[in-house]
C-alpha positions as CSV (number, residue, x, y, z in Angstrom):
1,X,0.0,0.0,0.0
2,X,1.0,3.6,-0.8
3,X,0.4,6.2,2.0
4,X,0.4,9.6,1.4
5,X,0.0,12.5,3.7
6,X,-1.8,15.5,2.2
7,X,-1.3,19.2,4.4
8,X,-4.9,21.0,4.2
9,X,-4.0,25.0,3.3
10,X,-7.6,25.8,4.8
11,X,-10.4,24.3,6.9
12,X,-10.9,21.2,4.0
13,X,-10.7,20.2,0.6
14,X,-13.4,18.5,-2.0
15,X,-12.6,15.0,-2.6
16,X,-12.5,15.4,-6.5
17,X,-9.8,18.2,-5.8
18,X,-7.5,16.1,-3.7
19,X,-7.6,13.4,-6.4
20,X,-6.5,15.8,-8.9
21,X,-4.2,17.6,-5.8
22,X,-1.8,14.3,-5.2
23,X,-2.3,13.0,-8.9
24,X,-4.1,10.1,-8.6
25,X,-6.6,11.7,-11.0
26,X,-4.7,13.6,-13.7
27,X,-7.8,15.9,-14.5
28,X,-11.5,17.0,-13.0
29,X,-12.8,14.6,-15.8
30,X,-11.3,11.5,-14.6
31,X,-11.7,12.2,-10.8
32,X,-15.2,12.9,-11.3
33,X,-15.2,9.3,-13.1
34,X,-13.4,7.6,-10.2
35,X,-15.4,8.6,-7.6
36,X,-18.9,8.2,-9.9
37,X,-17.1,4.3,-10.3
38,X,-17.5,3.8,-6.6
39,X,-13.7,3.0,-6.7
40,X,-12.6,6.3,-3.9
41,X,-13.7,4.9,0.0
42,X,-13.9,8.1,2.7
43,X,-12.4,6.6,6.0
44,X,-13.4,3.3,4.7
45,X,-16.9,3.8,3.1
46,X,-17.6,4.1,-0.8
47,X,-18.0,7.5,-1.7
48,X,-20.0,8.9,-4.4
49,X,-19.9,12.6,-4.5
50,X,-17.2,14.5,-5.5
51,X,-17.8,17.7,-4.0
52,X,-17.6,16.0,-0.1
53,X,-15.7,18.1,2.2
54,X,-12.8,16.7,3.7
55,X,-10.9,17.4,6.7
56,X,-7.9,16.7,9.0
57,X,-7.8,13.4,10.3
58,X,-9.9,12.1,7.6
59,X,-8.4,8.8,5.3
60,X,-9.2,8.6,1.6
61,X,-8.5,5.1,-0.6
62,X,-8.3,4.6,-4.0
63,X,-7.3,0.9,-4.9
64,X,-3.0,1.2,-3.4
65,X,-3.3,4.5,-2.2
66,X,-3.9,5.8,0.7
67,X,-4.1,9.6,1.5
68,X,-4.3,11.0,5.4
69,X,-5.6,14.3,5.5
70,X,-4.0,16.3,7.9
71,X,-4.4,20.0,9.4
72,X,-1.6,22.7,9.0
């Protein structure tokens, strides 16, 4: 598994924007498609909307990858 940590600049960060943000999505379009594919899981639970506010402490998957959100 690949962990990443990713440092919020503000209070959060949309999921479809911290896809494209540590390039596991290369572009809005196939983020979108990623997420819409059921393949993105928000602290372990499927997510489907791309516009979900994420925050510090928070742990987003996408098949290898692993991304802990964490506060400034």
């Amino acid at each position: 598994m690949i962990e990443v940590e990713f440092a919020l600049r503000g209070d959060h960060i949309t999921l479809d924007a911290l896809l494209k943000a540590t390039g596991l999505a290369p572009s809005g379009g196939s983020a979108k498609g990623l997420i819409a594919a059921g393949e993105v899981l928000v602290d372990g639970q499927p997510e489907t909307r791309r516009g979900r506010k994420l925050r510090a402490g928070q742990v987003v998957s996408v098949g290898a990858h692993r991304i802990q959100v964490v506060g400034t």
